[in-house]
C-alpha positions as CSV (number, residue, x, y, z in Angstrom):
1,X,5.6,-36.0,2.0
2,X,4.4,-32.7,0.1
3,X,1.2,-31.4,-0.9
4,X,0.1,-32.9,-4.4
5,X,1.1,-30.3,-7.2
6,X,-2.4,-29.4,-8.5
7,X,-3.2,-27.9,-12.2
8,X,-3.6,-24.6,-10.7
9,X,-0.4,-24.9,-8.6
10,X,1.7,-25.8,-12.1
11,X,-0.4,-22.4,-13.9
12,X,0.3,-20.4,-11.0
13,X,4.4,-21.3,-10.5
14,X,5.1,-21.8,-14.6
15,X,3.5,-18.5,-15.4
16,X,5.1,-16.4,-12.2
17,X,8.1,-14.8,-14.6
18,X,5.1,-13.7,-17.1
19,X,3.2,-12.3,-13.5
20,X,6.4,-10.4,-11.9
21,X,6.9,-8.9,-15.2
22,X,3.2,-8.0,-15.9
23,X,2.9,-9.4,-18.8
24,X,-0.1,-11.3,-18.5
25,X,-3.9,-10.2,-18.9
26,X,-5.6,-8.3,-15.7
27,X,-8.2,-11.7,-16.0
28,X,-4.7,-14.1,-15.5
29,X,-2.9,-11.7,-12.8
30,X,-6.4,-12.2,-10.9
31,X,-6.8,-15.5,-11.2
32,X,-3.2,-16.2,-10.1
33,X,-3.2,-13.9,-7.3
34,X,-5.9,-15.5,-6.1
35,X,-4.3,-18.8,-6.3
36,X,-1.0,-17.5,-4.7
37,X,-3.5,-15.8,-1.9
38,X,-4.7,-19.5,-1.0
39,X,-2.2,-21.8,-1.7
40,X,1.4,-21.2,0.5
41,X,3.9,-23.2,-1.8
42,X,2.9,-21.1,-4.5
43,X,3.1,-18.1,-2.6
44,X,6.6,-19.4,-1.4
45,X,8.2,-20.1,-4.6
46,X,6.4,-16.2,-6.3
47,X,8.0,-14.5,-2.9
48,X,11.8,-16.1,-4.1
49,X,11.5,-15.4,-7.5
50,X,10.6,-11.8,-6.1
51,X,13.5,-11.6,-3.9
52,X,16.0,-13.1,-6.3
53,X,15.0,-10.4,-8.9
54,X,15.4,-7.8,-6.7
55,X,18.7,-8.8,-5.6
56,X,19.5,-9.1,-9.0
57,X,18.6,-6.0,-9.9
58,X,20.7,-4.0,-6.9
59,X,23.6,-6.2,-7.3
60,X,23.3,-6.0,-11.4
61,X,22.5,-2.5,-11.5
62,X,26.0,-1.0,-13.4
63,X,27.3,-4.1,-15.3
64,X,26.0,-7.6,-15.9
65,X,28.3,-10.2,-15.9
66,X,28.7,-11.4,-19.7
67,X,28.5,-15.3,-18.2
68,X,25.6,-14.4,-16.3
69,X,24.2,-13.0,-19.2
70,X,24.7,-16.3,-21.3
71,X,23.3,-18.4,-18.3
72,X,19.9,-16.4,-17.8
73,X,19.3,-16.6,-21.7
74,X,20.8,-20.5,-21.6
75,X,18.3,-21.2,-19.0
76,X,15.1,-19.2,-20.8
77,X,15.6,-21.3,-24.0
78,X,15.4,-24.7,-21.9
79,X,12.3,-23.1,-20.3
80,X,10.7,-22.5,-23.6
81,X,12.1,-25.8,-25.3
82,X,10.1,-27.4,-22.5
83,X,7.1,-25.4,-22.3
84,X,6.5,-26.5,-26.3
């Protein structure tokens, strides 16, 4: 069985797009770094959505797919219909 998800844990993983793209206060970026230092299924799930977003961007880099395109922005609205 898994670890229990914790408040922090759910701050930490639902903010981590906000994080890589450094768009959150220096106060939030701390405190969730911190959180990621201590806590390694945070850290796990920040170091994929690292990795993915760097492959994206190589493989990405001339000409994004126009399905791709309508997926990523597809999936962002769900994330923010649910975040509401």
């Amino acid at each position: 069985m898994g670890e229990p998800v914790h408040d922090e844990c759910w701050e930490a993983v639902h903010r981590l797009y906000h994080f890589l793209d450094g768009e959150l206060t220096s106060e939030k970026r701390l405190e969730i770094s911190q959180h990621l230092d201590s806590c390694h299924p945070c850290l796990e799930a920040f170091d994929f959505e690292a990795d993915l977003r760097q492959m994206l961007a190589a493989k990405c880099r001339d000409h994004v797919p126009e399905t791709l395109v309508m997926r990523v922005a597809a999936a962002l609205r769900e994330v923010e219909q649910h975040a509401e």
